[in-house]
C-alpha positions in Angstrom: -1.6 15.2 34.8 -1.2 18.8 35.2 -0.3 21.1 32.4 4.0 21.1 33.2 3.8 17.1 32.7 2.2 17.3 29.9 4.6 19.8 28.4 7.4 18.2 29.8 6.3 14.7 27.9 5.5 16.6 24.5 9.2 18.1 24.5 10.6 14.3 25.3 8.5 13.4 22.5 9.5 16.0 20.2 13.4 14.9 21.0 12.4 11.1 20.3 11.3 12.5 17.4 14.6 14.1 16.1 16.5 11.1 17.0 14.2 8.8 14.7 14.5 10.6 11.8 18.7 11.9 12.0 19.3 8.0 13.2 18.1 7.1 10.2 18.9 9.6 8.0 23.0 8.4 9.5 22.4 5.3 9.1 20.9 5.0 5.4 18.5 2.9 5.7 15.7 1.9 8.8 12.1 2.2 10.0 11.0 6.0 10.3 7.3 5.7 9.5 6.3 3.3 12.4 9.0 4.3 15.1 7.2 7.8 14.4 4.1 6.7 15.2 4.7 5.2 18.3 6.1 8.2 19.8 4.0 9.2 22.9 3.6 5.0 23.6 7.2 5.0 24.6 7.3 8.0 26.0 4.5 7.2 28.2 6.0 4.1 29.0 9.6 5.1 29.8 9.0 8.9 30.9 5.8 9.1 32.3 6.3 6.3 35.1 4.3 3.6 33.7 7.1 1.5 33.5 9.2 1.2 36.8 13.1 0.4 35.4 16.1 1.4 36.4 19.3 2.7 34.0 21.9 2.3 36.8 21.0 -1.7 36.8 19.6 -2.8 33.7 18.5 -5.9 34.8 17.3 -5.2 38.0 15.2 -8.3 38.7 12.2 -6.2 39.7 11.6 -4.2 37.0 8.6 -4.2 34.6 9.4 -6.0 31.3 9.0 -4.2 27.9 8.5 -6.2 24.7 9.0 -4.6 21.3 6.9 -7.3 19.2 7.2 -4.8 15.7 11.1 -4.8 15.9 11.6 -2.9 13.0 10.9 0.2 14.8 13.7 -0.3 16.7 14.9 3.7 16.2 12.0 4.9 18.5 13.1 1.9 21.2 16.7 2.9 20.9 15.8 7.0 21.6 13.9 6.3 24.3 16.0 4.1 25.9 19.1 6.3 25.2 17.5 9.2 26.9 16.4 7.5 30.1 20.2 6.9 30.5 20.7 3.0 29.2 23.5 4.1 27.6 24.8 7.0 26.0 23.1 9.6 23.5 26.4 9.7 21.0 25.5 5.6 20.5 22.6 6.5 18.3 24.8 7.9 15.7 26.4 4.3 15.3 22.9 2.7 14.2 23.1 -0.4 12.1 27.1 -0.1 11.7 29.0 -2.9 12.2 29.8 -3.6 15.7 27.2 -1.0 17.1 25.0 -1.6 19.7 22.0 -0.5 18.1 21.6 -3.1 15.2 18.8 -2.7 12.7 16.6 -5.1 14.9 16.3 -5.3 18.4 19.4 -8.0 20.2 19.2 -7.7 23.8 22.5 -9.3 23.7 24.1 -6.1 22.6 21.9 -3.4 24.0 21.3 -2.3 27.5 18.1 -1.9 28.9 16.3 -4.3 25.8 14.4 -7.5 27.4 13.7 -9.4 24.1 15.6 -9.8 20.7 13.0 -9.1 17.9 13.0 -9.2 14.1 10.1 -11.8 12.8 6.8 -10.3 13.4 4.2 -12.3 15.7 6.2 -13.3 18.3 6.1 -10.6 21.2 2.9 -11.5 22.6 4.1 -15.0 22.8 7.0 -14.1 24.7 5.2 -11.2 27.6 2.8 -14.3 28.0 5.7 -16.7 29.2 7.2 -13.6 31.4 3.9 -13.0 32.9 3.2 -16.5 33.7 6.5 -16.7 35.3 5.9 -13.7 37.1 2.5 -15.5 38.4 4.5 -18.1 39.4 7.0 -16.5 41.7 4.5 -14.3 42.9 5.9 -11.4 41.7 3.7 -7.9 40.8 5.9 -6.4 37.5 3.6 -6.2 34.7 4.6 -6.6 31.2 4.0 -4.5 28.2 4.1 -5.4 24.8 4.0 -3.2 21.4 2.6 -4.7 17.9 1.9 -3.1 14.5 -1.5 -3.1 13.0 0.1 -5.1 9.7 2.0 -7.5 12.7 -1.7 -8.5 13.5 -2.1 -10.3 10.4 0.1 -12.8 11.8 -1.8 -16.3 13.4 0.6 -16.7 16.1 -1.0 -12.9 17.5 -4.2 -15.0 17.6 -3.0 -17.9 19.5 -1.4 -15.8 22.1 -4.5 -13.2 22.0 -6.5 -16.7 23.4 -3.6 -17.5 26.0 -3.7 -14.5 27.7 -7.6 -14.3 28.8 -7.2 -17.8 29.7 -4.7 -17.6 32.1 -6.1 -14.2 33.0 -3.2 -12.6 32.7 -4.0 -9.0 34.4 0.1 -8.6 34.3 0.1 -8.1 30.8 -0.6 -5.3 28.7 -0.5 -5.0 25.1 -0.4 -2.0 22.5 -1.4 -2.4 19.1 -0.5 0.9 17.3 -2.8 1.1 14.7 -1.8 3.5 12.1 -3.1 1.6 9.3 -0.4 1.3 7.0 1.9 -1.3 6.6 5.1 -2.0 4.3 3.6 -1.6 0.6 0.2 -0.5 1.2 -3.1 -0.1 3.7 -3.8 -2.6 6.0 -8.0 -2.4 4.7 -6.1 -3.3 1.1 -4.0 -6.1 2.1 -5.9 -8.0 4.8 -8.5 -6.0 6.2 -8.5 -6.4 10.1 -12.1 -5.8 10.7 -13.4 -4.3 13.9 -10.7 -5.1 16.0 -11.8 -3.5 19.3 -14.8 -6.0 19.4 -12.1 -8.9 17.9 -10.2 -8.5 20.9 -13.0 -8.5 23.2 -14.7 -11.7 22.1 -11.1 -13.0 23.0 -11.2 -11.6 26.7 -9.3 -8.6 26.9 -10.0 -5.2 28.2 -10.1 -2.9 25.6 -9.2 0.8 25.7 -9.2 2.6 22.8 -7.3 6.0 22.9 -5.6 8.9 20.4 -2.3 7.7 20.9 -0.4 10.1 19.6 -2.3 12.4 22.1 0.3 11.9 25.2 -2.2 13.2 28.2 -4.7 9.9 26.6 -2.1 7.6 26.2 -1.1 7.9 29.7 -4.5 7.8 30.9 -5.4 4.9 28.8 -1.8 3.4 30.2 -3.2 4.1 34.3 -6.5 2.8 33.8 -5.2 -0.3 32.4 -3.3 -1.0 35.5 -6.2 -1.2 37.5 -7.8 -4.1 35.6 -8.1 -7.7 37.1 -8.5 -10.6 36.2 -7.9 -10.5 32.5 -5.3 -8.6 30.5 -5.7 -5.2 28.9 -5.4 -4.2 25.3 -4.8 -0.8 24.2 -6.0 0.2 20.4 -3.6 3.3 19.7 -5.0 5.1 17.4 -2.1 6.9 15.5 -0.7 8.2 12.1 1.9 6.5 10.5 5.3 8.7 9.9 3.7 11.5 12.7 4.9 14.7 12.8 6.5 14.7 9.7 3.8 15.8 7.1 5.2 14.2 4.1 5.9 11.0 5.7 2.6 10.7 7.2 0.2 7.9 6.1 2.5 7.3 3.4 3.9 3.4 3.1 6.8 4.6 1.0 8.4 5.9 4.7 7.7 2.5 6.1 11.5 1.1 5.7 13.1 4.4 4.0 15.6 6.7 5.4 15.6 10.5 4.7 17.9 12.0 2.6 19.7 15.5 3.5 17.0 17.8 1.9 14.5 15.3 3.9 16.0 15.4 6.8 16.3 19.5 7.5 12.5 20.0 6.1 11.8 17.2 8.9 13.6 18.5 12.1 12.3 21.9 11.3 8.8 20.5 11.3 9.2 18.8 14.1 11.1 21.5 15.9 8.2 24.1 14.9 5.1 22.4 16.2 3.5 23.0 19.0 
């Protein structure tokens, strides 16, 4: 990418960025540390033309498929989605009220531009399997992308979709795993340590492409060269830093499911405002 794109992204992501943390700050309560995190993922997805969609017709029948396994991050979902043009940018002020669109977990019911309800963890990889089979099927070329959290991969079902995929060499899937290392009340190496998990995921079959991902330029790179794998799905190992851009929320589990409050907020958006 040449130097404008990159800029052009960094400022998206810088936006993303401000709606995580005033959405939840608004709303009281939600998920800033890992919707932080997974920044430039989403923005590479929906901004950078990884994903082919289309606002004007959320459900266009061509379109690639996004999954959001880690639902709680919904905030970062919600941004991204919001400033693509899914619906309006006021609707993020209206997160987890009663009657909003943007609950405090994904419902694709309720929200435009969502392709899967989320909320209990281990399930997304399940589900892009099933949409990529059936895209095998009918012969159709969308790929599908699914996000999981590091602590998410301590759940068995991961595992037995992790085996489905390779099998059915699935090269129409792609899945994310943003590992920032810290999960609800502690580090993942404290609670269940996840090993190596580049060489776990290749003695299952994937293609693995590990990348900074909260560098945008590598996350898009890893994104392209993923698309040009057969034969077997790709998995990309994000490295990233829980509650990024935010320097007191960073790497800290206490932000994992806790909203600013006013003092928090202004110290946050003028960090994130300032960096470069």
């Amino acid at each position: 990418m040449d130097e404008k794109e990159i800029k052009r992204l960094k400022e998206m992501c810088k936006s993303v960025r401000e709606d995580i943390v005033t959405m939840t700050h608004d709303a009281g309560s939600g998920h800033p540390g890992g919707s932080l995190s997974a920044v430039e993922i989403m923005t590479a997805l929906y901004f950078g033309g990884i994903m082919q969609v289309n606002p004007e017709n959320p459900d266009w029948e061509d379109r690639d498929r996004f999954i959001l396994s880690k639902g709680h991050v919904a905030p970062v979902v919600y941004s991204v989605l919001a400033r693509r043009g899914f619906f309006p940018v006021s609707a993020m002020k209206t997160l987890r009220r009663m009657g909003s669109i943007l609950q405090g977990h994904p419902h694709m019911a309720s929200t435009p531009g969502l392709d899967c309800s989320a909320g209990s963890l281990g399930q997304g990889l399940s589900v892009a399997n099933g949409i990529a089979m059936a895209f095998r099927k009918k012969q159709k070329k969308q790929r599908v992308y699914c996000l999981m959290g590091d602590g998410e991969l301590q759940e068995g079902q991961i595992w037995e979709a992790a085996m489905t995929a390779p099998q059915h060499k699935l090269d129409n899937v792609c899945a994310i795993v943003d590992y920032n290392h810290v999960q609800l009340d502690g580090t993942i190496e404290e609670i269940k340590d996840l090993g190596d998990l580049a060489l776990k995921w290749k003695a299952f079959g994937w293609n693995v492409i590990e990348t900074d991902g909260n560098d945008i330029a590598s996350v898009m790179d890893a994104f392209e060269l993923a698309k040009t794998i057969k034969g077997r799905p790709s998995l990309i190992l994000a490295h990233t830093i829980k509650g990024k851009g935010v320097s007191f929320m960073e790497n800290d589990c206490n932000w994992h499911g806790t909203a600013p409050d006013d003092e928090q907020l202004a110290a946050a958006l003028k960090e994130i405002r300032e960096a470069e």
